[in-house]
Each structure stands twice: as structure tokens, then as C-alpha cells.
C-alpha positions as CSV (number, residue, x, y, z in Angstrom):
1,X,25.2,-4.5,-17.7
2,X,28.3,-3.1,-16.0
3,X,29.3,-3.6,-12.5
4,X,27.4,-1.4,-9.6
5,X,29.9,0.0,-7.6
6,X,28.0,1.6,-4.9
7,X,24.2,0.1,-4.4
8,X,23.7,2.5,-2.0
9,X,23.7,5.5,-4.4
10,X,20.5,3.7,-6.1
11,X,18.8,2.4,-2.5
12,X,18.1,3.6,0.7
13,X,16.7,1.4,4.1
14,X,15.0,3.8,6.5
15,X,12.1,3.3,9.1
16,X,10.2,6.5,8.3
17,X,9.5,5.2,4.4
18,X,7.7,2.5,4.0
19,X,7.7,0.6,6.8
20,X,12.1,-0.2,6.6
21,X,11.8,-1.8,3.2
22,X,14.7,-1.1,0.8
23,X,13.5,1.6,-1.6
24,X,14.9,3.4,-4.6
25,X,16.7,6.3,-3.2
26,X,14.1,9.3,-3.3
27,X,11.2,7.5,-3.9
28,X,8.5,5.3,-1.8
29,X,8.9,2.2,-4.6
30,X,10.5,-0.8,-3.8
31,X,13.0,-3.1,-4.6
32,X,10.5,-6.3,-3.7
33,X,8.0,-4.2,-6.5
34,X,10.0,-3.7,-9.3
35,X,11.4,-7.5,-9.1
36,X,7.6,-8.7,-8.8
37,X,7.0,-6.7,-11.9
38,X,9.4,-7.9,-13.8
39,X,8.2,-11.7,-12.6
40,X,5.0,-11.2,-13.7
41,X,6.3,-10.0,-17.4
42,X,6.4,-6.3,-17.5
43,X,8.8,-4.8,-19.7
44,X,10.8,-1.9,-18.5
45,X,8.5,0.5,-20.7
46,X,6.0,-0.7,-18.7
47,X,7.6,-0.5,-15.5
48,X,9.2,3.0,-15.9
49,X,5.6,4.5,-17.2
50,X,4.3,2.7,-13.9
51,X,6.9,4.4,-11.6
52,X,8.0,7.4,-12.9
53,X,9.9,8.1,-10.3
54,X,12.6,5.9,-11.0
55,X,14.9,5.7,-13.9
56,X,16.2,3.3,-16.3
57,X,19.7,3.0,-14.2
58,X,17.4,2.7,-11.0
59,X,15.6,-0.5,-12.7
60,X,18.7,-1.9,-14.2
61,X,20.4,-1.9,-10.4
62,X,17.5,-3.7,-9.1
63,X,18.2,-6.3,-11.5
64,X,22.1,-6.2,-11.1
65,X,21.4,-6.4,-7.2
66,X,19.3,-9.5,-8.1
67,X,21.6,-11.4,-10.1
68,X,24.0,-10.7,-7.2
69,X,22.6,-11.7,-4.8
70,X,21.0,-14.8,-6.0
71,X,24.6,-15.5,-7.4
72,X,25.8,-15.6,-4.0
73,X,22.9,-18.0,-2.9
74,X,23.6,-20.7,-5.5
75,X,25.3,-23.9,-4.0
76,X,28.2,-24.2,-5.0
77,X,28.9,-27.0,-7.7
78,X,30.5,-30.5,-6.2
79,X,33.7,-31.0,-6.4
80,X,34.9,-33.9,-9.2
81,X,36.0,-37.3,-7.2
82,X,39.8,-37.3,-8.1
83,X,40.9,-40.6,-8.7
């Protein structure tokens, strides 16, 4: 996968759609849906026939976005005891 520049040109945050939850841009489906789709085994087929209102590059961003963040998350490793 390359590098996302912009997430925002792939989600949007507003109050008026669906309840504040981050959403692919255009649409009423959610990031916390696609990942709990993918969690439970879907393929991206699958998801894209599910949601055809987002595309391949939409889905691929939500995973990008994912590894990302939980990259940022991870403890760092300890540092080696330096004799």
C-alpha cells in the first residue's frame, strides 16, 4: 500500500451524519464498520458488494488509517541495558 497523504480526502467527522462518527466522505458508512468487517473475515469483494458506496481506495485507507494508528499505539520496544 502507498502512503495516504491526505485522510481527509477519504473521511469526513460531521454531527449531521451519523451521529459524529468518522465516515467515508459521501457516504453514511463507517470507518468502525468496514474495520469490523474485515475482523470478522470479509474479503474486500465482500465488503465493496456490501457498501457500494465506497470504493476500493476508500477500503484500502481504512486499513492504511488502521495500521497507522495502531502503529502509533504500540509501546515502544525497551531499550538494551548497555554494559
Amino acid at each position: 500500500m502507498g502512503a495516504i497523504v491526505s485522510y481527509s480526502s477519504y473521511f469526513e467527522t460531521r454531527a449531521d451524519i451519523c451521529g459524529g462518527e468518522t465516515v467515508i466522505r459521501g457516504s453514511r458508512v463507517t470507518l468502525r464498520t468496514l474495520l469490523a468487517s474485515l475482523a470478522e473475515g470479509s474479503s474486500f469483494d465482500e465488503i465493496l458488494a456490501d457498501f457500494p458506496t465506497i470504493s476500493s481506495a476508500d477500503l484500502r485507507a481504512v486499513i492504511e488509517f488502521a495500521a497507522a494508528s495502531a502503529e502509533e499505539d504500540l509501546p515502544a520496544p525497551p531499550m538494551p541495558k548497555v554494559a
